[in-house]
N, C-alpha and C positions, 0 to 999 in steps of 0.2 A: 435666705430661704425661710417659709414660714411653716413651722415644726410642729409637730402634735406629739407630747411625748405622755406614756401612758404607763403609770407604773413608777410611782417614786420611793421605792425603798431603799434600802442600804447601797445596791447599784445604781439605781437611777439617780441617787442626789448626789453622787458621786461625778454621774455621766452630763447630767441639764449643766452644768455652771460652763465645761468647756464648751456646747453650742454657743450660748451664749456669750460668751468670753470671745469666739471668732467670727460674731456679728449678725446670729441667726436668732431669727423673731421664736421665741417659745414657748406654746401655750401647754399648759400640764393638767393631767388630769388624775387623781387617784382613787381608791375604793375609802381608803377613810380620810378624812381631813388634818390636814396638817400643815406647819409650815413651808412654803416653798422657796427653791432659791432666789437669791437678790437677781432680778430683774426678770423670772418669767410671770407667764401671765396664769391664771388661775382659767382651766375650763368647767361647765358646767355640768359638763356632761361627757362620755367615750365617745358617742358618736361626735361632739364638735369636732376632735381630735382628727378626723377623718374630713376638714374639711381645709385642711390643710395642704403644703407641695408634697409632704412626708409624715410620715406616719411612725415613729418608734415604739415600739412595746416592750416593756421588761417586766411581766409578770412571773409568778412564786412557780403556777404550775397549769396543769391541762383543767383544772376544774376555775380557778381563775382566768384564764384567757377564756373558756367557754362563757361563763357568766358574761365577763366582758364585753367581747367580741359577736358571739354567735346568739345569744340570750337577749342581747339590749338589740340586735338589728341595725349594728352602728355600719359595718359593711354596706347593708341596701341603700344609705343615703350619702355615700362616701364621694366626694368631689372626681366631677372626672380626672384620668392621670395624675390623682393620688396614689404616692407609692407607698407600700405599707412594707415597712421592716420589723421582720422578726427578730428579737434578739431574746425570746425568753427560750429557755430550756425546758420542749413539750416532747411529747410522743408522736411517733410516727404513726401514729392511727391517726389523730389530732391535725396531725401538719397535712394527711393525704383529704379531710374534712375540708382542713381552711382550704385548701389550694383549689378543690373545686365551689366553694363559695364566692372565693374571688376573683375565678372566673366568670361567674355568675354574674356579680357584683362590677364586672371590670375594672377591680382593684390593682395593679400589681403588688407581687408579691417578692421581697426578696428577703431570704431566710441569712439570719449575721449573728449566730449565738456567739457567745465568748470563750476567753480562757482566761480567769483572771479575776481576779476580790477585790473588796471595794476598795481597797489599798490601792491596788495598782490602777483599777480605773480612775482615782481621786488624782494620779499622776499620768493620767493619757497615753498608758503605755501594756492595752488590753490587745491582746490577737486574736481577731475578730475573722471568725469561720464564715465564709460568703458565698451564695449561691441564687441564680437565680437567671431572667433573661439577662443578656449585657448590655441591653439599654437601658435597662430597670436600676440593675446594677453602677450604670455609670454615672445616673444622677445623684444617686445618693452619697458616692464613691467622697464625696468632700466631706460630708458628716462622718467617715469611717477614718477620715484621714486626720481628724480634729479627735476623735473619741482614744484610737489605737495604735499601738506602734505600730503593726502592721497587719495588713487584710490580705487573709487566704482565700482566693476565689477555688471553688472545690467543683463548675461547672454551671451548667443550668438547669440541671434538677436540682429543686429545693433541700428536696430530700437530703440530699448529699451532703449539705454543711449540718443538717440537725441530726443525722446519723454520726458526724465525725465527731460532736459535741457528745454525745453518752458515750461513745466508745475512748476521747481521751478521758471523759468523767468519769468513766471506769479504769482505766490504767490508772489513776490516782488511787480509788481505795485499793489496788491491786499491789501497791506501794507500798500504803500503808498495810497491807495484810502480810507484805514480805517482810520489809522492816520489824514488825511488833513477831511475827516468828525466831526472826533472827537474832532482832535481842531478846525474847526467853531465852534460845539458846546460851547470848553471852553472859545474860543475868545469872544463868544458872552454876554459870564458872567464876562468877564474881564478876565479873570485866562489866560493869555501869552502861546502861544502854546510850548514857549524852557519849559515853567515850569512845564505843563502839560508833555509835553514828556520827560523830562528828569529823572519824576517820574516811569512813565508807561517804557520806555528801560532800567530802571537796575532795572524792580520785575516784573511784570507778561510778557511782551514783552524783556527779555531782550537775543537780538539776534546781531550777529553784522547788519542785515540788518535794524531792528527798526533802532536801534543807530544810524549808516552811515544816511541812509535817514531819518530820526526823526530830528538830526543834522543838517541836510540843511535842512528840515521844518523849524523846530524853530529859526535859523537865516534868514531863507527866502533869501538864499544865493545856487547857483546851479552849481558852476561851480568852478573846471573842474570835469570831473564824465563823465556817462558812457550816449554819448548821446541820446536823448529823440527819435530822429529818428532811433537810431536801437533798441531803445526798444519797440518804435510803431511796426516797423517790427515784432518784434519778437513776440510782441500779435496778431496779424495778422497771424503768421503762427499756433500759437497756436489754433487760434480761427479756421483754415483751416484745419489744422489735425482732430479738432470735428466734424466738417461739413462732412470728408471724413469718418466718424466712425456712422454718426446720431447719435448726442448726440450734446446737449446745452449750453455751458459756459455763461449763462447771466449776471452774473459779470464780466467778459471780458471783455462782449461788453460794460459795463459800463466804465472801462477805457480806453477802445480802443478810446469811443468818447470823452473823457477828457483828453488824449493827442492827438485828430486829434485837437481838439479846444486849443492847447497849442502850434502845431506847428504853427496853422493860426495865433496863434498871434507870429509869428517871435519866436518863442521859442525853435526849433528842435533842434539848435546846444549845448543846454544847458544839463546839470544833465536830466536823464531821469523824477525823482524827483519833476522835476516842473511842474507836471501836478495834486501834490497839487493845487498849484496857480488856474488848471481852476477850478477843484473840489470846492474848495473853495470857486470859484465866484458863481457856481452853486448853491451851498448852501444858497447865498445872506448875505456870508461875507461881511462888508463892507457897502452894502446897506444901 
């Protein structure tokens, strides 16, 4: 299949080598220049990308994929029965934009965010959230099968897999916001939060995301990891999705303010993770 992949940063040059690697033609294209994997092609432009059988995108955020996407007019000239796969992590205002665009445009569209860092995509073992028509769905279904251990189809509204992606990306800092309360607590009796947690992630917590961020809890170590400022993003759009639904997320908002008080303190480019540290202070760790 001949591929348009759009978006090569820490995910993407993780994701292009296994296309590649199971015999799919791949042309790349990114916002700054750089080097690309051994054997794709270099495009010139976002719109080439779209002249493609498929379309993958793995952009930062909704002001990137607008530039993009919606800004350059790469859609209007897009190949017929090019399917365009979503896999970046946007907003549902954004995703109900693109979906009537590419209507418009006669693009299909099928929405495949992830679960999973570039670690794990670098090992083809990403669970990729999927929604969309099931014929749209079907074609692309071999590039999901080469990228991920396994694809969660969530329906055919798109909607539906880019909603499940903030709401697991939020049960994540929701982890990390239980965790770093919990060891205040144990810190406070002396018991070491690696000790505490390395209890609690292999018996009642034992998830790889405990583990992963429990791990930089208890060494109080944050870096390198998934940064703090796209995960504030990402609660942000969560927390805007509720707003546009009437309904409440007050846990959110709790971590939403203990990573906006984690990037003021110079912290954004770190582990999303270290918004223990402000929790923590909250708590009057240390005091």
């Amino acid at each position: 299949m001949k591929i348009g992949f759009i978006g090569l940063g820490a995910m993407g040059s993780a994701m292009v080598p296994h296309l590649i690697a199971a015999g799919h033609q791949v042309g790349v294209w990114n916002r700054s220049p750089g080097p690309l994997p051994v054997g794709a092609t270099p495009l010139a432009t976002a719109a080439a990308a779209f002249d493609c059988d498929a379309v993958i995108t793995m952009l930062a955020d909704d002001t990137a994929v607008r530039s993009v996407l919606i800004d350059s007019a790469a859609l209007s000239t897009a190949r017929a029965g090019c399917v365009h796969v979503m896999m970046a992590t946007i907003s549902l205002a954004l995703v109900e934009e693109l979906l009537t665009l590419h209507d418009s445009a006669g693009v299909a569209y099928v929405a495949a965010p992830v679960f999973g860092v570039p670690a794990v995509a670098a090992v083809a073992q990403l669970n990729i959230l999927v929604a969309g028509a099931a014929a749209d769905v079907a074609r692309v279904q071999p590039l999901f099968d080469v990228l991920g251990k396994k694809s969660w189809f969530l329906g055919t509204d798109a909607r539906q897999a880019h909603v499940a992606k903030l709401a697991g990306n939020l049960m994540i800092t929701l982890a990390i916001e239980a965790m770093a309360e919990a060891t205040a607590l144990t810190e406070s009796y002396g018991l070491k939060a690696a000790d505490f947690l390395n209890v609690v992630t292999n018996t009642m917590f034992a998830s790889p995301s405990y583990q992963r961020y429990g791990a930089y809890i208890g060494r109080d170590s944050y870096e390198p990891g998934f940064k703090l400022t796209l995960g504030l993003k990402d609660v942000k759009l969560a927390l805007d999705a509720a707003q546009a639904r009437q309904i409440t997320l007050p846990a959110a908002a709790i971590v939403r303010d203990a990573m906006v008080d984690a990037v003021a303190q110079g912290l954004g480019a770190k582990d999303w993770s270290v918004l223990a540290r402000t929790t923590q202070q909250r708590c009057g760790l240390g005091q």
